[in-house]
C-alpha positions in Angstrom: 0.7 -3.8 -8.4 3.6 -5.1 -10.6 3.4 -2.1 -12.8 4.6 0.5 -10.5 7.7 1.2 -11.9 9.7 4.0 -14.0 9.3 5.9 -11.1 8.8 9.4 -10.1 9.9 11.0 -7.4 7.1 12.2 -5.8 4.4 11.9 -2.8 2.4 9.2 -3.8 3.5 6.3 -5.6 2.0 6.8 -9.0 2.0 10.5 -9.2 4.6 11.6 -11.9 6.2 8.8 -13.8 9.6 9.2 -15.2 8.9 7.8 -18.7 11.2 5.4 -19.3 10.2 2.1 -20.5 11.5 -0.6 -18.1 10.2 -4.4 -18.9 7.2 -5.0 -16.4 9.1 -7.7 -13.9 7.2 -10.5 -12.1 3.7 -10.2 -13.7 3.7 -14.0 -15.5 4.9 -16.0 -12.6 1.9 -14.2 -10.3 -0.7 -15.5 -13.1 -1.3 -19.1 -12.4 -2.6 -18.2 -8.6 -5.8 -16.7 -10.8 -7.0 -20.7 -10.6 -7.7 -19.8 -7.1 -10.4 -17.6 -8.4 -13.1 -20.3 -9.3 -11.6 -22.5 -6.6 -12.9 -20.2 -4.1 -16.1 -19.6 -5.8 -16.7 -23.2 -5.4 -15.6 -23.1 -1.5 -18.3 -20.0 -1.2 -21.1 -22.5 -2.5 -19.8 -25.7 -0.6 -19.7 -23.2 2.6 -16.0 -24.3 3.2 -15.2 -21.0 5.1 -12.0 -22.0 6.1 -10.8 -23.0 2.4 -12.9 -20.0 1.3 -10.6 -17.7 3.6 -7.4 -19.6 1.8 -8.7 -19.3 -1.5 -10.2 -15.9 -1.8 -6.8 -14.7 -0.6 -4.5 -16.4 -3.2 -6.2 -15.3 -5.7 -6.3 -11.4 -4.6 -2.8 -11.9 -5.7 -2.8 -11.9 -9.3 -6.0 -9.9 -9.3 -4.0 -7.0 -7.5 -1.2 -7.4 -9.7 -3.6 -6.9 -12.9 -5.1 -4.5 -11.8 -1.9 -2.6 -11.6 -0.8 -3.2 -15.3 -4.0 -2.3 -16.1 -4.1 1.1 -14.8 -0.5 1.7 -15.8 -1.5 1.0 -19.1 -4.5 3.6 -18.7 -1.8 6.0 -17.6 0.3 6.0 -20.5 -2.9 6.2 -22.9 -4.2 9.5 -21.1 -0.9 11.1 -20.5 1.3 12.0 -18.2 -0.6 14.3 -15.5 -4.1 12.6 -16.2 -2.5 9.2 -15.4 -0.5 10.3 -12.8 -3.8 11.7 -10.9 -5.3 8.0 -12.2 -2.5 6.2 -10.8 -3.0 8.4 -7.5 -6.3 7.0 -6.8 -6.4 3.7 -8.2 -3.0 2.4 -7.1 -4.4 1.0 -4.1 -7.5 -0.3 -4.8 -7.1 -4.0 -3.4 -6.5 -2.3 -0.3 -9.3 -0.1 -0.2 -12.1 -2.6 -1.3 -10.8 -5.3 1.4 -10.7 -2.4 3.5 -14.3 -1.5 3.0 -15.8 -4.9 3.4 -14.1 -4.9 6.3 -15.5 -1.8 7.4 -18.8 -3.8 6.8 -18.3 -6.3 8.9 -17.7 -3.8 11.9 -13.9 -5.2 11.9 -12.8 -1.9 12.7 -9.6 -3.3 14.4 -8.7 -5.6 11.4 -9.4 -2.4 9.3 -6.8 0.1 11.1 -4.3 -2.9 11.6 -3.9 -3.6 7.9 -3.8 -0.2 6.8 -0.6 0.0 9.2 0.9 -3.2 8.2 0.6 -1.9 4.5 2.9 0.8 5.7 5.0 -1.4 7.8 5.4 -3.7 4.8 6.4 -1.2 2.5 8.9 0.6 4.2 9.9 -2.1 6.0 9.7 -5.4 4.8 9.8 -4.4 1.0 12.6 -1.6 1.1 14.3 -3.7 3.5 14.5 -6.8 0.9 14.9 -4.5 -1.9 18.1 -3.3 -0.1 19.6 -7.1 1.2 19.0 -8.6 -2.8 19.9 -5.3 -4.9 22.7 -4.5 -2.9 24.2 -8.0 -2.3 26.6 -7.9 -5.4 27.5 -4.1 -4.7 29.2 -2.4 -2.6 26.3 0.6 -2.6 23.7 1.6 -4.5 22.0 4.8 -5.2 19.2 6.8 -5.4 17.3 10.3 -5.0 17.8 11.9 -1.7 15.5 15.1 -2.9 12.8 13.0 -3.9 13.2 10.4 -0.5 12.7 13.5 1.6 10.0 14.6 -0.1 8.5 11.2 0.9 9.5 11.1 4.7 8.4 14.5 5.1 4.7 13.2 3.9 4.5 10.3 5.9 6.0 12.3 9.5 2.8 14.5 8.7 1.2 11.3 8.4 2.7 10.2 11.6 1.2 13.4 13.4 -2.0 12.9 12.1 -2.3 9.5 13.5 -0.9 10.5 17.3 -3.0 13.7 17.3 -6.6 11.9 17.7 -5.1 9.3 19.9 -3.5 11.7 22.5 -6.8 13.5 22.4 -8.5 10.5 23.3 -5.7 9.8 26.1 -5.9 13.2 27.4 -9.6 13.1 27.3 -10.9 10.4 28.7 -14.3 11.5 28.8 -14.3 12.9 24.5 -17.6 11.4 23.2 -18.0 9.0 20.6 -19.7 12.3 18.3 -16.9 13.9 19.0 -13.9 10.9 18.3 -16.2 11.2 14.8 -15.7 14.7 14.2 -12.0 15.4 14.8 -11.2 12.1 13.0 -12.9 13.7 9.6 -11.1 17.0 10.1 -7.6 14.7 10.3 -9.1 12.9 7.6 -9.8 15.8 5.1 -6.9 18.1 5.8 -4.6 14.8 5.0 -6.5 14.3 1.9 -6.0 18.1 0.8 -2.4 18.0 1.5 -2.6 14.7 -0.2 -3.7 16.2 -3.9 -1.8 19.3 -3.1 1.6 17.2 -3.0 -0.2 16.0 -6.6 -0.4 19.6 -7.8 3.4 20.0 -6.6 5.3 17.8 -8.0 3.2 17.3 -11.2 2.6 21.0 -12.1 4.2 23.2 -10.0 7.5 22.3 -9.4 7.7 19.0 -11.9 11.1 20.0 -13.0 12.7 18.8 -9.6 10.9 15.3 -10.1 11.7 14.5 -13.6 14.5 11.9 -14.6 17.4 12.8 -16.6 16.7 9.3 -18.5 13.3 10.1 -20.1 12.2 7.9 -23.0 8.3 7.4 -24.3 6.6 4.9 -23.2 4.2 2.3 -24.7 1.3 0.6 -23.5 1.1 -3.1 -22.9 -2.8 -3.3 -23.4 -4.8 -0.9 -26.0 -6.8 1.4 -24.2 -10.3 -0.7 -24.0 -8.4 -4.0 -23.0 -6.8 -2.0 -19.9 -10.5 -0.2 -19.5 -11.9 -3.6 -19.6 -9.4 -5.3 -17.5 -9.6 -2.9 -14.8 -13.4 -3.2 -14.5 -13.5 -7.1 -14.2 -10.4 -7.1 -12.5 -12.2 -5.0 -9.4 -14.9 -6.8 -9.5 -13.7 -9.9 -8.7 -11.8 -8.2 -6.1 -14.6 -7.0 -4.5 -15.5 -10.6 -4.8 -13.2 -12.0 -3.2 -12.7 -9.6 -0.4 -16.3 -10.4 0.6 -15.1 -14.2 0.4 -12.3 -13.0 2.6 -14.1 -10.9 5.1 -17.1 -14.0 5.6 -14.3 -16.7 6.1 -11.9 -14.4 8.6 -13.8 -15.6 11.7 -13.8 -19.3 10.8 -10.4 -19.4 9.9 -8.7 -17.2 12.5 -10.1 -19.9 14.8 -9.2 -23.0 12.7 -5.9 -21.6 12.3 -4.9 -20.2 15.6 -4.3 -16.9 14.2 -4.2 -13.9 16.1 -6.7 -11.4 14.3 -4.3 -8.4 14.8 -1.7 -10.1 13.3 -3.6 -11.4 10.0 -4.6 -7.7 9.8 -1.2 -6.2 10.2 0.6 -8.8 8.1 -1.3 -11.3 6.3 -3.8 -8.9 4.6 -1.3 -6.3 3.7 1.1 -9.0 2.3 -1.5 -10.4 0.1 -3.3 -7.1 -1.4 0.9 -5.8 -2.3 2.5 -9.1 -3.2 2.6 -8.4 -6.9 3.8 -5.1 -6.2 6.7 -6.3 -3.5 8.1 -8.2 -6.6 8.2 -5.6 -8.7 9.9 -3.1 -6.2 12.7 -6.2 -5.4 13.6 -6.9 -9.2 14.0 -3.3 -9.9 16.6 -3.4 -7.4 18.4 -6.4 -8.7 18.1 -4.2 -12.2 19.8 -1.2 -9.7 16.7 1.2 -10.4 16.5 1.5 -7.0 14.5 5.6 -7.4 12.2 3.0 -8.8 12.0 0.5 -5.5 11.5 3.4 -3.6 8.8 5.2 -5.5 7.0 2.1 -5.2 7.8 1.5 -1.5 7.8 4.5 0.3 5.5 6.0 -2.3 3.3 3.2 -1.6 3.3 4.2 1.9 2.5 7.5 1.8 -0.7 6.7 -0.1 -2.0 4.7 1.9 -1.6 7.2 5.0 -2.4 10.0 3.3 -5.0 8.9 0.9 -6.5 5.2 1.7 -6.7 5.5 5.3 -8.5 9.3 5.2 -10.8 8.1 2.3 -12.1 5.0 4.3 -13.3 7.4 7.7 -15.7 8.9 4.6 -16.6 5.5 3.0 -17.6 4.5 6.2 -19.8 7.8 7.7 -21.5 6.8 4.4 -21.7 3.2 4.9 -23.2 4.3 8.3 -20.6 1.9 9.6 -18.5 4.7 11.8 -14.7 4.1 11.8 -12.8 6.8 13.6 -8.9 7.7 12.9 -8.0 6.7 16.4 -5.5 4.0 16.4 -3.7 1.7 19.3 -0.1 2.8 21.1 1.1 0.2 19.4 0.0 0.9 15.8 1.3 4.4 16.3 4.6 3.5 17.6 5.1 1.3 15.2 4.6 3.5 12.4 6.7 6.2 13.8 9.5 4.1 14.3 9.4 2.8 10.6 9.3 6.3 9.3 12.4 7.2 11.3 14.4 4.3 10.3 13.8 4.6 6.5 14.3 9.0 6.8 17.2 8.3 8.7 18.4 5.7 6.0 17.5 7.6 3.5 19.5 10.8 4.1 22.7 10.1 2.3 20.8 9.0 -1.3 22.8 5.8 -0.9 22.4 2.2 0.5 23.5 -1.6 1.0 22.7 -5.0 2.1 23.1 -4.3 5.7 21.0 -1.4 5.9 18.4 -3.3 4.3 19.3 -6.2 6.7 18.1 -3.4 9.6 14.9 -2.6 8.0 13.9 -6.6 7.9 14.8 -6.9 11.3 12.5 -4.4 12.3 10.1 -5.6 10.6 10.4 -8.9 12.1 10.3 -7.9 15.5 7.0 -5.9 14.9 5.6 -9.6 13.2 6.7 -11.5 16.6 5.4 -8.9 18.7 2.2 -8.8 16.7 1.8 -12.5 17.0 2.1 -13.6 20.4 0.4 -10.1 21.7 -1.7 -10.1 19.3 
């Protein structure tokens, strides 16, 4: 979502925002991918389930990114703490209604592979880009070590909550399927708690240590019954097209050639956050780079706190099951992304080659994906 920007420093990406009015980057140039909206409308009724697949995800692109401006702009009309718990919840929408088709479709695997690669992507790919373009005429640039702490600390939780059920699993061979259930939702709902406790932190308790020295007010692009509006048709044509997505993934995985694992930990993550990747990358070409962060490891953490915890619910009351137990590799991955970008992240300062680090990573995890995969 393109409109993730005058950043807080807090858990989630959306959470407190630093109210200073930045010019929304990237949201024009996103816009003309929307013709992919009817296009794939008329793939669903010509049954062309490969174009369909194409389609449906092109146009989730623009869609995302509207979505985003349009809560943003409901965030500034309710105010600061009511948008900020409205940006905590809708700022990764795309990803949760893709997610819950998928769930649907029994694609559990898909499912847990492209909530990681949304993490992946973020701290990796994104930050890592961010880093390489932003820092290419500077010799360093620089940000909030407080509030990137704050952040790492979330996601190692987040990290622990993901090996916990797995070892269980490991160490238990015999753990029934009621059981996998049950300790998943008590992962699931203790995340979620520390999840809107972070909220209460940094947006009442202890806002002062979030807050930006630079603090203008902010005006909304869209009155508030355009955004209202917006936001409504804007997710329903997501859900839309994620059911377009979800009913051509078979067809086209085997048209393609594509491993399934590695459209659901690159392809689908790439395509629900595109609009917002662009955002976090010009903000560092602007130097905001508090504002790349919040969006990328922010990003991150809502996902693994919020979206991933949410969808074990959304799917007990589906009655399509998903437990939190995800693969070595998924795992591993994660954790070694977190490290990296803590590790980084330390000295509140960066530069092209550490961002040049972070894309490799990332790259390697794509390969390995791939031709494992």
């Amino acid at each position: 979502m393109a409109e993730r920007k005058e950043a807080s420093h807090s858990t989630a990406p959306r959470e407190r925002r630093s109210r200073i009015n930045l010019p929304t980057p990237g949201k024009p140039s996103l816009r003309w991918l929307l013709v992919f909206v009817p296009i794939s409308f008329i793939a669903e009724f010509m049954h062309l389930e490969v174009l369909l697949f194409i389609t449906s995800a092109l146009a989730l692109v623009p869609l995302a990114g509207l979505l985003g401006e349009a809560t943003e702009s409901m965030a500034i009309h309710v105010g600061p703490r009511l948008g900020g718990l409205l940006n905590a919840t809708f700022g990764n929408l795309t990803e949760l209604i893709v997610a819950i088709f998928l769930v649907l479709a029994n694609e559990f695997d898909i499912v847990k592979a492209s909530l990681i690669g949304s993490i992946l992507g973020n701290l990796l790919l994104v930050l890592g880009l961010s880093c390489i373009i932003g820092g290419a005429r500077r010799s360093e640039q620089h940000f909030s070590a407080r509030a990137a702490g704050v952040h790492s600390g979330s996601m190692f939780l987040a990290v622990g909550a993901l090996v916990l059920p797995a070892l269980i699993v490991l160490s238990q061979p015999t753990t029934t399927t009621d059981n996998r259930e049950k300790i998943s939702m008590v992962v699931a709902g203790v995340l979620i708690t520390v999840y809107f406790l972070a909220l209460l932190f940094t947006q009442v308790t202890h806002s002062h240590l979030f807050g930006s020295a630079e603090q203008t007010e902010e005006t909304a692009n869209w009155s508030k019954t355009r955004a209202m509006v917006v936001l409504l048709v804007c997710a329903g044509f997501i859900g839309f097209e994620s059911e377009f997505l979800v009913s051509g993934l078979e067809p086209a995985l085997s048209a393609l050639h594509l491993p399934a694992f590695f459209v659901g930990l690159i392809i689908i993550p790439i395509i629900g956050n595109a609009a917002e990747h662009s955002s976090a990358i010009l903000f560092a070409i602007r130097d905001k780079v508090d504002v790349t962060l919040e969006i990328a490891i922010g990003s991150s953490t809502q996902v693994a706190l919020f979206v991933a915890p949410v969808l074990i619910f959304v799917s007990l009351a589906l009655g399509h099951q998903m437990d939190f137990v995800f693969a070595g590799f998924e795992i591993a991955t994660v954790g070694f992304a977190t490290l990296i970008v803590a590790v980084i992240s330390l000295d509140g300062r960066t530069n092209w080659l550490e961002g040049v680090q972070l894309v490799g990573a990332y790259s390697m995890i794509a390969a390995a994906a791939f031709f494992v995969g």
